[in-house]
VOGU-3710 file (C-alpha; in Angstrom, 3 decimals, decimal comma):
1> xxxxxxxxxx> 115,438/-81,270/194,877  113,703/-78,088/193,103  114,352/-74,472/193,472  112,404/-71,501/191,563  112,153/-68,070/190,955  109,194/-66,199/190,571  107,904/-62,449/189,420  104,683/-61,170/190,311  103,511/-58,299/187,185  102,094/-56,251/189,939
11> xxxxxxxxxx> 105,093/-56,389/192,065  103,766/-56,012/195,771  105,766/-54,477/198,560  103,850/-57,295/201,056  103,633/-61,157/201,868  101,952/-63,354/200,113  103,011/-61,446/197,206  99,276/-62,256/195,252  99,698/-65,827/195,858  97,261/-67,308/198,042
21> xxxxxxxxxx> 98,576/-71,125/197,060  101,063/-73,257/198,814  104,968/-73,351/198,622  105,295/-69,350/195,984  104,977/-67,202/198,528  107,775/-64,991/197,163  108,191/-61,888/194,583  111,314/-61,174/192,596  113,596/-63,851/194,418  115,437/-67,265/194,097
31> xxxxxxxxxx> 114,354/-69,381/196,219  115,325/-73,011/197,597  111,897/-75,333/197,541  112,964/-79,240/199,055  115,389/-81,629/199,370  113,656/-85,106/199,706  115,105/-88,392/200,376  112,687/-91,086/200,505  113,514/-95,066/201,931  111,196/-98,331/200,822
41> xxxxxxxxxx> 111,790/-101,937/202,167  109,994/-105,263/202,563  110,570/-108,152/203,060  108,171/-111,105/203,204  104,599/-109,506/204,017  106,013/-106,272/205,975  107,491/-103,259/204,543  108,054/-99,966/205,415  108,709/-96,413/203,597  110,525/-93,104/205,548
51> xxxxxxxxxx> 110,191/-90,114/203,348  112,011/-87,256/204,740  112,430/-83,457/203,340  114,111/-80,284/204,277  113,592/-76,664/202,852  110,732/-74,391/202,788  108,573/-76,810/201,181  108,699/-79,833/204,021  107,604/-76,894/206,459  104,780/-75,532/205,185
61> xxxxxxxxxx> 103,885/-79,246/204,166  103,992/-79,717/208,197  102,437/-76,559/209,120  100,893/-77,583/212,293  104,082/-78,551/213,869  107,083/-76,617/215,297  110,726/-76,332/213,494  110,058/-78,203/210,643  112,407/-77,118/208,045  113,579/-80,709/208,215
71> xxxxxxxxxx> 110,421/-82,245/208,514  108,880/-86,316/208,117  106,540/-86,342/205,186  105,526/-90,251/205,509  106,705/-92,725/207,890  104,406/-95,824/207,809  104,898/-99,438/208,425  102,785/-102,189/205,754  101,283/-105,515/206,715  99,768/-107,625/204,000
81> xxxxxxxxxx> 97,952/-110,835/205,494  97,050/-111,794/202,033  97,656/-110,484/198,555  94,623/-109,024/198,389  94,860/-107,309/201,833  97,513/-104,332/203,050  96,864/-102,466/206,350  99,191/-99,657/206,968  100,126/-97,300/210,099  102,066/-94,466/210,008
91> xxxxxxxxxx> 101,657/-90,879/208,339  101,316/-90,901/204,368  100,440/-88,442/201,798  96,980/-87,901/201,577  94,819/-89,475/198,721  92,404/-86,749/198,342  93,399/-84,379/194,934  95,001/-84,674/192,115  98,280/-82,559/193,284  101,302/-83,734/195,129
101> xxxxxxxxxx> 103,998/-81,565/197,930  106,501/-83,588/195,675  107,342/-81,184/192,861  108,150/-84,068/190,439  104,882/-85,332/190,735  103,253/-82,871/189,548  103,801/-80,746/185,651  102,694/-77,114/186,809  105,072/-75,809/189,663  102,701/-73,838/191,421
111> xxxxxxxxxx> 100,042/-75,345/193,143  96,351/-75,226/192,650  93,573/-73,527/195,294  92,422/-76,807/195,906  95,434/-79,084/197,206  96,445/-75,702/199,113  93,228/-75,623/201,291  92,773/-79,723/201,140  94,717/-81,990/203,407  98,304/-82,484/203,160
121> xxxxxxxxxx> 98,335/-85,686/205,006  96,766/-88,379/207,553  98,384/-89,939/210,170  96,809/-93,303/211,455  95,493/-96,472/210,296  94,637/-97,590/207,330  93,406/-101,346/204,807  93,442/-101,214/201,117  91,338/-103,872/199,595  91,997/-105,329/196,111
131> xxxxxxxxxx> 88,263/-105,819/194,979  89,168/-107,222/191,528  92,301/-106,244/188,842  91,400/-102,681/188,106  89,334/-101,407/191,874  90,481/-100,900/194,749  88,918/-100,026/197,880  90,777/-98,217/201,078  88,974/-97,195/204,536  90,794/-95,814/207,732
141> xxxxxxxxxx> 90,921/-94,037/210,803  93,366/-91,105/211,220  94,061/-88,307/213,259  92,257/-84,746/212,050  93,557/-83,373/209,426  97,359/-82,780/208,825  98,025/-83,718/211,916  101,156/-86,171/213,621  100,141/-85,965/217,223  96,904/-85,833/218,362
151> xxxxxxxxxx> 96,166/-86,721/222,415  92,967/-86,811/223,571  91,625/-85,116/219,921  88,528/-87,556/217,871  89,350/-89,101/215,129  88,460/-88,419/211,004  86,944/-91,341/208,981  88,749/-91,390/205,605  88,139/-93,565/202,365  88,929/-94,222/198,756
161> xxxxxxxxxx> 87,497/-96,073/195,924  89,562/-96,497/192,973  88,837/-97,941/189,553  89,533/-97,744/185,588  88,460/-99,770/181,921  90,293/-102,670/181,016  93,128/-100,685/179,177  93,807/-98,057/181,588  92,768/-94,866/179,440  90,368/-94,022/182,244
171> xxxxxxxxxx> 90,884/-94,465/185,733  88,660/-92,866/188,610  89,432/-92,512/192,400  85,995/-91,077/194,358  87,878/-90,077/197,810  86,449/-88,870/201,018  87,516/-87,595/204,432  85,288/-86,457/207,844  84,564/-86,674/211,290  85,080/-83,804/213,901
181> xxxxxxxxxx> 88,051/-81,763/213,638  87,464/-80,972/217,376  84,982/-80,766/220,010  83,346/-77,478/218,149  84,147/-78,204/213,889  82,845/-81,035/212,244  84,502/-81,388/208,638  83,216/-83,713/205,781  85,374/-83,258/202,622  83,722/-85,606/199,263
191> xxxxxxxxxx> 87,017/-85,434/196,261  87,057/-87,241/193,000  90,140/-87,328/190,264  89,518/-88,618/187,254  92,093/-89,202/184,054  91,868/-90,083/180,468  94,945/-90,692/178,299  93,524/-90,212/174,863  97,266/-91,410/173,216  100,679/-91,627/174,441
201> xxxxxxxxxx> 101,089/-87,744/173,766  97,936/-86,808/175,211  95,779/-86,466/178,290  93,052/-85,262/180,541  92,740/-85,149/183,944  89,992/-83,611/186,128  89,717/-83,348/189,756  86,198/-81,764/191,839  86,168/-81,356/195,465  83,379/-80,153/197,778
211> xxxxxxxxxx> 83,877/-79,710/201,720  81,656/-78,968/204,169  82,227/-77,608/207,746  79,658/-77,200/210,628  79,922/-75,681/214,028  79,096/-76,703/217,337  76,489/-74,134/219,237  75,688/-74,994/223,242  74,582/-78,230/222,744  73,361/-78,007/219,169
221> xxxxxxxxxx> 75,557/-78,257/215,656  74,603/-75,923/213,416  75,563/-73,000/210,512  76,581/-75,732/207,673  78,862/-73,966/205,316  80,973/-75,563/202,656  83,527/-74,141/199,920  84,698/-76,110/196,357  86,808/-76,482/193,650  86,817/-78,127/190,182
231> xxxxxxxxxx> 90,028/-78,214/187,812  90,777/-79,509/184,588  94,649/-80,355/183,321  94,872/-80,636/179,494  98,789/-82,853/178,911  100,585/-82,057/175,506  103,559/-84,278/175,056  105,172/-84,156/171,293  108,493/-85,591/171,888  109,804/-87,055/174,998
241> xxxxxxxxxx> 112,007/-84,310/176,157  109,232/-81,054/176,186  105,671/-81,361/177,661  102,834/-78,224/178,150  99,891/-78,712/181,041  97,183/-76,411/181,060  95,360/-76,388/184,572  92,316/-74,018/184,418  90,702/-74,037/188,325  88,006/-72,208/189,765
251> xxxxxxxxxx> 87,724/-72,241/193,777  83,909/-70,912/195,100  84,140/-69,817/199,026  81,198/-67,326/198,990  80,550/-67,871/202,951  84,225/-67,381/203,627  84,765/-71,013/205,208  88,750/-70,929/204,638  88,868/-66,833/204,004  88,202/-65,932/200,870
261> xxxxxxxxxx> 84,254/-64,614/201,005  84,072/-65,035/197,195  85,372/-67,245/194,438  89,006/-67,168/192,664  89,522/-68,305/188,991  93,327/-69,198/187,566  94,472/-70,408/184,608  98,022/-71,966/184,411  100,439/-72,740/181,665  103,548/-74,794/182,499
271> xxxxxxxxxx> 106,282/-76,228/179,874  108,210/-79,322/180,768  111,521/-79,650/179,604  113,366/-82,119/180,218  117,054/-82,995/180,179  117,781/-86,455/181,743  116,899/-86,015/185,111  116,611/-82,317/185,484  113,235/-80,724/184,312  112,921/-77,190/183,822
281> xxxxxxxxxx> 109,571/-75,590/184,509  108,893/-72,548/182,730  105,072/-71,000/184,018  102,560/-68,371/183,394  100,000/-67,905/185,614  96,856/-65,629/185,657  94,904/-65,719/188,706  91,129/-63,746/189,021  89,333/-62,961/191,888  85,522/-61,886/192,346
291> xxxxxxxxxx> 85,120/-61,020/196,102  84,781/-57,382/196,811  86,885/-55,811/198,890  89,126/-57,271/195,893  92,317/-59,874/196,338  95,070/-58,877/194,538  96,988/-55,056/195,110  99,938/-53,805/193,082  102,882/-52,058/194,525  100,795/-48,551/194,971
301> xxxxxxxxxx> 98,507/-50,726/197,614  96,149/-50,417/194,919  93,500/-53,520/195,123  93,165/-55,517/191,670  90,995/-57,831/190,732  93,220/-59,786/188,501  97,279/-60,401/189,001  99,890/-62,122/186,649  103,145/-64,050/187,738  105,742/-65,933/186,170
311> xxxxxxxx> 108,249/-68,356/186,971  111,166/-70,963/186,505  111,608/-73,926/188,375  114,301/-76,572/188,665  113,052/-80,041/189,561  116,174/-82,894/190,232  115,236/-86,580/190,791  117,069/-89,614/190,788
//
């Protein structure tokens, strides 16, 4: 489970409160994120995994469907013909990003521009390949984006390649999505995450996406616009019970593909403490936008270029 509070320095009267990211929508209030419970089983070559949540959190995870405060995040069956083979149907997380909707997955609270405007998840069918001990290869066919039901809708290509060096300090995963989101939007979406764990108290990870949407005019598809996003988390961990991340993210949508008609810079600092299974998530967050009219407004209506927040979360697992 997880629950927050968070303080915008401007202090708007209006939703979304200068956040423009998933699941903080709020100013100046406690709020109640997710309660997940999640199911695994297999036996012999089948398996399966039901991953349910309920809260704010598992409905704006399943946006596109109706009354979803108790919503299913994955359900998905496994079948694995061989040890080297796994085919899976269902609805899973999506591998594109670095980010997770599960807050204990991830060691900022607040979520970056780029999981926010990626997919959330794919619902279909998918193999995962073991090529050799350290890559991986998965390809599938899913329903368009971040959708469960889809009648009479095409279908989205989707693919992963994942690899790393012999002793794990660097691992890469080069991720893709596309196909036609409907008879008029075409969407190709290219990702890659890559990490590097310089010691046991510190790390790097990176992740870059770029995607790409074209329209269908008459007969003809045309006006090919794309927006992007590139973040780097720097991992501090001196002892085993406190932890900093640094996330620093830029997010370029000059031809307003997903609303922005400019780019947004933020820079996040998050503290992990943690006290057996509770961790406490202390955050600063400075977020910077260069569009024109500007993003951000304080309380006066006034439009800023720049806003500050802060907050606390709680983040149970067991």
């Amino acid at each position: 489970m997880d629950a927050y509070y968070r303080y915008n320095f401007q202090n708007p009267r209006e939703a979304p409160y200068n956040n423009y990211t998933s699941f903080t929508n709020t100013h100046n209030s406690f709020e109640l994120g997710m309660i997940s419970a999640k199911a695994e089983h297999t036996i012999g070559k089948v398996g399966m995994v039901a991953d349910l949540g309920f809260g704010r959190r598992a409905e704006e995870f399943s946006y596109n469907d109706s009354n979803t405060r108790f919503a299913i995040k994955q359900l998905f069956v496994t079948y694995s013909p061989t040890a080297k083979i796994k085919l899976t149907a269902g609805s899973w997380a999506t591998h594109i990003g670095y980010e997770s909707v599960d807050p204990y997955l991830n060691r900022n609270y607040s979520m970056s521009y780029m999981f926010s405007y990626g997919p959330f998840f794919h619902t279909g069918l998918k193999a995962d390949f073991t090529v050799s001990d350290k890559t991986t290869l998965m390809v599938g066919v899913a329903n368009p984006t971040d959708l469960k039901s889809a009648s009479g809708m095409p279908k989205m290509g989707i693919a992963q390649l994942a690899t790393g060096t012999k002793d794990d300090k660097l691992k890469a995963y080069f991720n893709y999505q596309g196909g036609n989101l409907n008879d008029s939007l075409r969407l190709h979406q290219a990702d890659v995450v890559l990490t590097f764990a310089a010691s046991s108290k510190f790390s790097l990870s990176y992740n870059g996406t770029v995607q790409t949407r074209q329209s269908k005019s008459e007969s003809s598809w045309s006006n090919v616009h794309s927006w992007w996003g590139s973040a780097l988390y720097a991992n501090l961990d001196p002892v085993s019970w406190f932890g900093l991340t640094l996330r620093s993210e830029y997010m370029g949508d000059k031809k307003a593909v997903i609303g922005f008609d400019g780019g947004v810079f933020e820079t996040t600092l998050s503290s992990n403490i943690r006290v057996n299974n509770l961790t406490i998530i202390p955050e600063f967050r400075v977020d910077s936008g260069n569009r024109d009219p500007r993003l951000f407004t304080n309380r006066g209506g006034i439009a800023k270029k720049t806003t500050e927040s802060v907050l606390v979360a709680a983040v149970y697992k067991f």
